[in-house]
Each structure stands twice: as structure tokens, then as C-alpha cells.
N, C-alpha and C positions, 0 to 999 in steps of 0.2 A: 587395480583401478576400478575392476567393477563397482566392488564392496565402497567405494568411496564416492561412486556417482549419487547416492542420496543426500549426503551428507553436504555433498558441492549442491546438489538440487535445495536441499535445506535454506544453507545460506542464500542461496540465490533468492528465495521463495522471501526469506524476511528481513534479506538487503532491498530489494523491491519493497517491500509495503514501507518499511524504514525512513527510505528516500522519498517516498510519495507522500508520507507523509508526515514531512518532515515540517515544521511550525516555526520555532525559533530561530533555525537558521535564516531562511528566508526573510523573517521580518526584521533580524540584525543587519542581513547584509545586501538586501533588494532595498534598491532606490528607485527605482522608475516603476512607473505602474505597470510597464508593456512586461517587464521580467515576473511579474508576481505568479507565483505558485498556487494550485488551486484551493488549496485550503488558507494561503491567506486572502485570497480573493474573500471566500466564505466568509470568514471572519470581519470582514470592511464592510457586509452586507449589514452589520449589527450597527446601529446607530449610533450617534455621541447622546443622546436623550433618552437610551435606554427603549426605544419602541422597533418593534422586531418585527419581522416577517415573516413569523412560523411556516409559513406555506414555502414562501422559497427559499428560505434558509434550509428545512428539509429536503426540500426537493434538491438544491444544490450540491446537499450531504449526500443523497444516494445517488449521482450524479459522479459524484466524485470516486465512492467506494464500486461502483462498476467495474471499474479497470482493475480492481485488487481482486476481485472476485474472478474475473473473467481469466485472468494471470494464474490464479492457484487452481480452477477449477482444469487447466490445460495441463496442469503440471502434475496433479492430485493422482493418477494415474499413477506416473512414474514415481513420484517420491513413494507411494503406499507400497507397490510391488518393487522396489528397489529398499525399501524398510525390512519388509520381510523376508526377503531371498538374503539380504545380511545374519537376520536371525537363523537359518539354518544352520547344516553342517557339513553342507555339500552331497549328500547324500542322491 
């Protein structure tokens, strides 16, 4: 089980980013405004006439990618040192 705590740590690591952000599903199968997911929120921010809001459309974007960051930098830790204690030989 040790040697396999990274690997569960892995997945976990880019099942979360996966899920957060996740695009297509949400705009296939969200119908009400109150369910919408943050990045298609983002995305509704873009106009029908093409005129955009670079300032909070970015700001929105790093806004959003905060929790992905803040998520692998807690975990970053343990997946590096759980990566490498697999590479050894027990020694």
C-alpha cells in the first residue's frame, strides 16, 4: 500500500483538475443558471457581438485556476516524496 499511495495521490491530483474543469459537460447538461460551473460561468462573460472584457474575463480566469493551484501545492509534497521512495530499493 505504500508504494501505491502516489499513484492514488496521482489520480486524485488530475481527477480534481479534470472535474473543475470540466466545459462540455456542464454546458450539455446544466440548465438553470444557479447550477453553472465556473468556467461556464466564464465563458457567458464573452458576448453575442463579440466585445469582451479582457480585464474580467482574466481576472475570472485566475480566479478560478486558484483552487487548482492551492489543491496541488498541499499535495505536491506528498506525491514528490511518495514518487521517489517508490524509485528506490528499500535500502
Amino acid at each position: 500500500m505504500p508504494l501505491a499511495l502516489p499513484g492514488i495521490i496521482s489520480v486524485g491530483v488530475f481527477s480534481f483538475n479534470h472535474a473543475w474543469n470540466e466545459f462540455l459537460f456542464a454546458l450539455v447538461f446544466t440548465s438553470s443558471e444557479r447550477n453553472k460551473t465556473l468556467p461556464l460561468g466564464l465563458a457567458t462573460w464573452i458576448g453575442q457581438d463579440n466585445i469582451y472584457s479582457w480585464g474580467m474575463l482574466l481576472a475570472g480566469a485566475v480566479l478560478v485556476t486558484i483552487p487548482v493551484v492551492l489543491f496541488y501545492l498541499l499535495v505536491q509534497r506528498k506525491l514528490v516524496v511518495g514518487l521517489s521512495e517508490g524509485g528506490s530499493k528499500g535500502e
